[in-house]
N, C-alpha and C positions, 0 to 999 in steps of 0.2 A: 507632514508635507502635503501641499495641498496636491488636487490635478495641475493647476495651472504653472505652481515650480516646479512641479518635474517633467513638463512640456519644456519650460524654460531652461530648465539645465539641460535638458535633453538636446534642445536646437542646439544650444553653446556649444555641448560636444562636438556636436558632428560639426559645427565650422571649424571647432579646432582641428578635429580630423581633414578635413578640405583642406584647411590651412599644413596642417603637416605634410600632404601630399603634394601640393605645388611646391612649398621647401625643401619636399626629398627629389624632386625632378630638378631642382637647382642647386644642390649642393649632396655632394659622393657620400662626406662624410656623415649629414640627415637621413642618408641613403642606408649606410650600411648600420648606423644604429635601429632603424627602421628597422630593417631585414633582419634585424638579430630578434627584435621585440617577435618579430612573425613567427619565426623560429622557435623560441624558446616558451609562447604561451598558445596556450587551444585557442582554438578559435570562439568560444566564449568571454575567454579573458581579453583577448587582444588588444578590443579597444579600447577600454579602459586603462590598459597598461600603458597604449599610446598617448592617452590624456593626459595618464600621470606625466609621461615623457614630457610633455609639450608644456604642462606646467612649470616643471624641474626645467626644461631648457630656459621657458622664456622669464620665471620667476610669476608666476602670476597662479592665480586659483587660488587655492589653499595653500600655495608657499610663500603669497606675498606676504604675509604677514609672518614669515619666520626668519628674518634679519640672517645674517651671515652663517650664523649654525646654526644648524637643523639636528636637534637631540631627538634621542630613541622615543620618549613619549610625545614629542610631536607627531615622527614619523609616523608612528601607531594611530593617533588619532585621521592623520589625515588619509593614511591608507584605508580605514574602515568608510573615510566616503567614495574613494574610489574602486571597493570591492576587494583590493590585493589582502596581501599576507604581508608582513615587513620586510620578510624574507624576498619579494619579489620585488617590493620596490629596491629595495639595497639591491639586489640584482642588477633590474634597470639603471641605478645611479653609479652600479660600479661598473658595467657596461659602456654606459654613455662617457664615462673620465677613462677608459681606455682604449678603448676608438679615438676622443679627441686627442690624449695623450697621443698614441701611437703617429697621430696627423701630424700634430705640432710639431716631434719628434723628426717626420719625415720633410717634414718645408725645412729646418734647419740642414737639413742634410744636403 
């Protein structure tokens, strides 16, 4: 990878970052997935873990191209560009479906 793609991936990031920070200031439930991500990885990993997030939320990055299910050697491969373990993305994924679960859960109520 040259200098000038990993400039280029590198700005992507951080607007996905920007971009997740104005979404957690408008919505609780961005908020408290958020705040678990902060919590649960060092300050090393974090933003990356956040990318992964914002990918898995919005469907784009390296998940757009993985149609409705998402198998273990996917995950594996796409976590090695975003630095994780599998273990931490499934973390984040099962994270982010029980926050939203527990929301949905609560609007019916």
């Amino acid at each position: 990878m040259g200098r000038q793609e990993r400039r280029a991936i590198s700005k992507l990031q951080k607007r996905r970052l920007r971009w997740l920070e104005k979404l957690r200031k408008r919505d609780s439930i961005i908020d408290q997935v958020v705040a678990q991500i902060e919590e649960d990885f060092d300050e090393e990993e974090v933003n990356m873990a956040k990318v992964f997030f914002v990918d898995y939320l919005t469907d784009s990055g390296l998940f757009a191209d993985t149609g409705e299910e998402l198998y273990l050697p996917q995950l594996g491969k796409i976590c090695k560009e975003y630095g994780l373990e599998v273990a931490d993305a499934m973390l984040i994924m099962d994270m982010a479906e029980d926050i939203f679960s527990a929301a949905e859960r609560g609007d019916k109520s």
